[in-house]
C-alpha positions as YAML, in Angstrom:
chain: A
units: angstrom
residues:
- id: 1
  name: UNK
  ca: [-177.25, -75.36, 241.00]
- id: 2
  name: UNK
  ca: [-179.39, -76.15, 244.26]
- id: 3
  name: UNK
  ca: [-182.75, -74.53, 243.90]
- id: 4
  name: UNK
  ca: [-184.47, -75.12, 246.94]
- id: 5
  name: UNK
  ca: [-183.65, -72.33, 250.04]
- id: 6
  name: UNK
  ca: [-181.81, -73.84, 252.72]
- id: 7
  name: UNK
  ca: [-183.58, -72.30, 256.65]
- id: 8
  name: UNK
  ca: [-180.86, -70.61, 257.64]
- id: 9
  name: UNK
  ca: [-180.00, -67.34, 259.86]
- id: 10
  name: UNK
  ca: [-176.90, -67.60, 261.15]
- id: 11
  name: UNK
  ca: [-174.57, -64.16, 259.56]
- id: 12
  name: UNK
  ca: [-173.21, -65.51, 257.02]
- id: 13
  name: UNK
  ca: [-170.76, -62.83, 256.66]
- id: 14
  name: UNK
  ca: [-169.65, -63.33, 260.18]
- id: 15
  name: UNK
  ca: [-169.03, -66.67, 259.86]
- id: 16
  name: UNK
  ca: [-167.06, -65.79, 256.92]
- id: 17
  name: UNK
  ca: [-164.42, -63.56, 258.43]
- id: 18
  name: UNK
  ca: [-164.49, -66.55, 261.28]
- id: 19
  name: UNK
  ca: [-163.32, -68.94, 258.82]
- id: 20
  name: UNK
  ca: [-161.13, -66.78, 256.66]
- id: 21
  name: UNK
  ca: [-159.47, -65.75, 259.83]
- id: 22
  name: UNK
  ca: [-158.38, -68.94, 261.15]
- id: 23
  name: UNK
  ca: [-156.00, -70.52, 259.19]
- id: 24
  name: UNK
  ca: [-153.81, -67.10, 258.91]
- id: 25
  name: UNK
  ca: [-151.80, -68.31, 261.90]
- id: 26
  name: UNK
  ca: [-151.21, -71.79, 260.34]
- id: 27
  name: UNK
  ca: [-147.93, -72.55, 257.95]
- id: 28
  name: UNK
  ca: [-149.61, -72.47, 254.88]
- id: 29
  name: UNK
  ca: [-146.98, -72.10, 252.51]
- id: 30
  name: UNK
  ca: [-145.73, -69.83, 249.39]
- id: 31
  name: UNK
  ca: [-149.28, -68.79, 249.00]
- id: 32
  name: UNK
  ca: [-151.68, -65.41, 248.78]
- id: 33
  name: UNK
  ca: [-155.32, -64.13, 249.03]
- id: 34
  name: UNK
  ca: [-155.70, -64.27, 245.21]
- id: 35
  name: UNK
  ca: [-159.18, -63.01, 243.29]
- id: 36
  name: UNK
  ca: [-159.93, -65.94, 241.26]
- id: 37
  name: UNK
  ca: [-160.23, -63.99, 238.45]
- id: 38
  name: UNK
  ca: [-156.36, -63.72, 238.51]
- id: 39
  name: UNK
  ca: [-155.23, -67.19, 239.69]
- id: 40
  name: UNK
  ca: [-153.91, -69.59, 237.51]
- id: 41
  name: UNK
  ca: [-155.99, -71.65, 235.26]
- id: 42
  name: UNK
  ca: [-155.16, -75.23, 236.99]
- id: 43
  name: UNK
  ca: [-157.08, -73.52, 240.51]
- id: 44
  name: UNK
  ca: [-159.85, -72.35, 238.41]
- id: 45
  name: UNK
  ca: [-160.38, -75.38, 237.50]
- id: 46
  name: UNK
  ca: [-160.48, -76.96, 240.75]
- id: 47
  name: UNK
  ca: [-162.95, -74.51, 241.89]
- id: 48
  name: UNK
  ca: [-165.01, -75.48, 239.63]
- id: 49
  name: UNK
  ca: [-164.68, -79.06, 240.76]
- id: 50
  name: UNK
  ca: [-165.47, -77.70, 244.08]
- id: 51
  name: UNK
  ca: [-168.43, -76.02, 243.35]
- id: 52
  name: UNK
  ca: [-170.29, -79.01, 241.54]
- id: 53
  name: UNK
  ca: [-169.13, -81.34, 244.22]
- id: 54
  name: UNK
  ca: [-170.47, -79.02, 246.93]
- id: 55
  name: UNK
  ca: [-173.46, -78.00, 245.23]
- id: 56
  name: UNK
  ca: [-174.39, -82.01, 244.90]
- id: 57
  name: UNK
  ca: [-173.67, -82.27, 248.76]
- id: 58
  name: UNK
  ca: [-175.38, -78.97, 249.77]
- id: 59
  name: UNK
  ca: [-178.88, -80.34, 247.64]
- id: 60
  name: UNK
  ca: [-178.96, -83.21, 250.00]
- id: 61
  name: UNK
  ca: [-177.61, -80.86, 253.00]
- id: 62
  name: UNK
  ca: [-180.48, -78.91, 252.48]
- id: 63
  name: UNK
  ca: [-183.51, -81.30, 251.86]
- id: 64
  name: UNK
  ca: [-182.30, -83.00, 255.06]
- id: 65
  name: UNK
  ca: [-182.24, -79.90, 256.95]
- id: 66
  name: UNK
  ca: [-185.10, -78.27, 255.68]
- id: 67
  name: UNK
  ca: [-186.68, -81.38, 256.75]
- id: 68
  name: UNK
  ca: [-185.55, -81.11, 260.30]
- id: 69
  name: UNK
  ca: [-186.78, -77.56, 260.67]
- id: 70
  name: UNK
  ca: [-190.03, -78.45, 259.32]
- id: 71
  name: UNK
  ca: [-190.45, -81.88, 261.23]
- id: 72
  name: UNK
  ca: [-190.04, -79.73, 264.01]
- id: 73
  name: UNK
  ca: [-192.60, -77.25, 263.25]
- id: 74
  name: UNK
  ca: [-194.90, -80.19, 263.05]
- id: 75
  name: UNK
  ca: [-194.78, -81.72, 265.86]
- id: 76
  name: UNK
  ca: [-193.47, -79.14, 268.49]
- id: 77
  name: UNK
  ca: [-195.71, -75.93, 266.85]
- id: 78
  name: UNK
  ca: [-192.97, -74.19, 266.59]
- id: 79
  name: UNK
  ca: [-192.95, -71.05, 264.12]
- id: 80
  name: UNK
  ca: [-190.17, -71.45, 261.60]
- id: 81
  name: UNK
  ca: [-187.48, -69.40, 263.43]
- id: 82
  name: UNK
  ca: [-188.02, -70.99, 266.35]
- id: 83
  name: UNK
  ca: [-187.64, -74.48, 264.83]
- id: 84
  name: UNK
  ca: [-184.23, -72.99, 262.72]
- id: 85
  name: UNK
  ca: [-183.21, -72.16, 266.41]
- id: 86
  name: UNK
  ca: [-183.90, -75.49, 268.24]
- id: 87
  name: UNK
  ca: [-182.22, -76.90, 265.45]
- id: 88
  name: UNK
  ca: [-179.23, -75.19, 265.62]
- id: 89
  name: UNK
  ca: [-178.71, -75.65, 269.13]
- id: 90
  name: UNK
  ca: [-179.26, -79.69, 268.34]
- id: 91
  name: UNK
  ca: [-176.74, -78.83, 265.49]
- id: 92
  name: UNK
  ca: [-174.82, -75.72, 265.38]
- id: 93
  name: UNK
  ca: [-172.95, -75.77, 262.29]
- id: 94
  name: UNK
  ca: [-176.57, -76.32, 260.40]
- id: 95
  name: UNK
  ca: [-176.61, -77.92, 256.93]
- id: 96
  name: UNK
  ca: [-172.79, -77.50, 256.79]
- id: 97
  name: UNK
  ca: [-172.92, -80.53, 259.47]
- id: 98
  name: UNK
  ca: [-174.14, -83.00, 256.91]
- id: 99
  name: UNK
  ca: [-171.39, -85.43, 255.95]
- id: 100
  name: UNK
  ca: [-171.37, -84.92, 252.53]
- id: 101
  name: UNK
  ca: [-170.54, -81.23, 252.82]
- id: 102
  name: UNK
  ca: [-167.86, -81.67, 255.18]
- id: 103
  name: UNK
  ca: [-166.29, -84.90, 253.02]
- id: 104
  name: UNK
  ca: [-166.23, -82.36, 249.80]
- id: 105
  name: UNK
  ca: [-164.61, -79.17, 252.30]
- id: 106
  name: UNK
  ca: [-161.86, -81.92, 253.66]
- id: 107
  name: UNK
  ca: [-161.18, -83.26, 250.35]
- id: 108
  name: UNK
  ca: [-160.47, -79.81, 248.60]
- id: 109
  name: UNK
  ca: [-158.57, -78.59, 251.31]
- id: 110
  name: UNK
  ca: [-156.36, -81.64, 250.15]
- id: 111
  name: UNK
  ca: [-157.30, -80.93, 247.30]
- id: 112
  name: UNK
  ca: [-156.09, -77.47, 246.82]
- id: 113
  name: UNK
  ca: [-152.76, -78.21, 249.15]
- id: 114
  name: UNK
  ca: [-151.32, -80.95, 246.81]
- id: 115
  name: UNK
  ca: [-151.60, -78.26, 243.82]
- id: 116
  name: UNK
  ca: [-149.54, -75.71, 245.81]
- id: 117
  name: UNK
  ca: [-147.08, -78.79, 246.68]
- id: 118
  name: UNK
  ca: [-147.34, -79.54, 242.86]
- id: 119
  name: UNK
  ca: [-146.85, -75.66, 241.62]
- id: 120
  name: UNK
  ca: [-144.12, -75.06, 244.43]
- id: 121
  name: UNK
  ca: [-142.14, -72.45, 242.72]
- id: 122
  name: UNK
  ca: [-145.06, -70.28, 242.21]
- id: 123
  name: UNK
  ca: [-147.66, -68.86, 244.78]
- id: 124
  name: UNK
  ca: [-150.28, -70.99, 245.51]
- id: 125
  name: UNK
  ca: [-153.70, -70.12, 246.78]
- id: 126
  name: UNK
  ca: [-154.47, -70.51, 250.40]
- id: 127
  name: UNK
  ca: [-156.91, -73.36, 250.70]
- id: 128
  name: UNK
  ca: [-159.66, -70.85, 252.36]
- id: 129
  name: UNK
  ca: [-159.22, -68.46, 249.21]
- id: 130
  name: UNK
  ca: [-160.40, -71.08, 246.64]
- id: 131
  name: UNK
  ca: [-163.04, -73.30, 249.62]
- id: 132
  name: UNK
  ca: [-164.95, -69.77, 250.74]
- id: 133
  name: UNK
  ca: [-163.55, -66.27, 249.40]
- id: 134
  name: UNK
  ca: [-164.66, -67.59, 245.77]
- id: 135
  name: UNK
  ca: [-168.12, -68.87, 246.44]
- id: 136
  name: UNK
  ca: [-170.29, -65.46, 246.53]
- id: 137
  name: UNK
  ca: [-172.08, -65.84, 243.96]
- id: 138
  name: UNK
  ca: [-172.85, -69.60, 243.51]
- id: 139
  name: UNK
  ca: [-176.31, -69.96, 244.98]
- id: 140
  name: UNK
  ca: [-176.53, -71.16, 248.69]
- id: 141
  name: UNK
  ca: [-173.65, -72.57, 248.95]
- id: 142
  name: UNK
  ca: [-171.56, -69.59, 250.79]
- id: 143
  name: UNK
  ca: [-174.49, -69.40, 252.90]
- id: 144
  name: UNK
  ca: [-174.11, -73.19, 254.42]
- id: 145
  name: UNK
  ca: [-170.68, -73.38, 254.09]
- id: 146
  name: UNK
  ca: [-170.30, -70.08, 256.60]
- id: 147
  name: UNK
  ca: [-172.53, -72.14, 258.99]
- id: 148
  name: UNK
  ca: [-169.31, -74.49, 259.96]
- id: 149
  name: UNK
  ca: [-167.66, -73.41, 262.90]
- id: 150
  name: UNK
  ca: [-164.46, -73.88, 262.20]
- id: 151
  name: UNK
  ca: [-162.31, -75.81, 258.68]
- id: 152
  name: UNK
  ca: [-162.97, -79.79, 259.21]
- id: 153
  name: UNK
  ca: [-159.40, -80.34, 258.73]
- id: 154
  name: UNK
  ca: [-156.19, -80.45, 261.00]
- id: 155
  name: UNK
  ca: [-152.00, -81.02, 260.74]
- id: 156
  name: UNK
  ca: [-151.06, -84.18, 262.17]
- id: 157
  name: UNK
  ca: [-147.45, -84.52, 264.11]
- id: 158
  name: UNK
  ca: [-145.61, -83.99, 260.96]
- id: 159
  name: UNK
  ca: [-147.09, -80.30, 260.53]
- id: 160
  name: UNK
  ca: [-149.04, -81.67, 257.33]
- id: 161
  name: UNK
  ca: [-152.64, -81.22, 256.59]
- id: 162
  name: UNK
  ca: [-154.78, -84.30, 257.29]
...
């Protein structure tokens, strides 16, 4: 798990209930809000996929943006906040702009809609359920991943996820 502490201060909880709140207008399918203690064993494993994937992209999300805030510190004088803010404002989703971290949030999006394609005759688990409402817990990366301002992924003419 990352060990070094991303410089964050966005509210992570509000950017939480931002992102859990979006796709709810979206066709999603035959699927529900489950705990992931309940949810079948083939999502469980995917999340935990997910969560050494994203922890691999968040430990380069973070030196890079650590390194930003402090490079700015340097040579601007800026006190820490101040640098996390000027940053920010360069780059408002934070670490969760780093290309890795969106690649891995795109991917299991995918990820997670081809097993609810795959498990059809079964509820599935809304792609936002597995990417965010199961990460407290796993170090920083809830945290970054609130940071985005919206899901990196859209439907294309079709209505399917791309």
């Amino acid at each position: 798990m990352t060990t070094e502490t991303p410089l964050i201060f966005h509210d992570a909880e509000l950017g939480a209930k931002r992102l859990l709140a979006q796709p709810r207008d979206l066709p999603l399918g035959n699927v529900a809000e489950i705990p992931l203690d309940t949810a079948p064993q083939s999502y469980r494993q995917l999340f935990l996929s997910y969560i050494e994937e994203l922890d691999r992209a968040c430990a380069i999300a973070i030196a890079w943006w650590n390194n930003l805030v402090r490079r700015s510190m340097e040579r601007d004088g800026l006190d820490e906040m101040q640098a996390m803010r000027f940053n920010y404002e360069q780059r408002p989703a934070g670490p969760a702009s780093r290309p890795e971290v969106v690649f891995v949030v795109r991917d299991y999006w995918l990820r997670v809609v081809a097993l609810n394609e795959t498990n059809r005759g079964q509820t599935g688990v809304a792609p936002q359920i597995l990417l965010l409402s199961w990460l407290p817990g796993n170090g920083h990366l809830y945290g970054i991943l609130t940071a985005m301002p919206y899901w990196p992924i859209g439907l294309d003419e079709n209505g399917n996820w791309c």
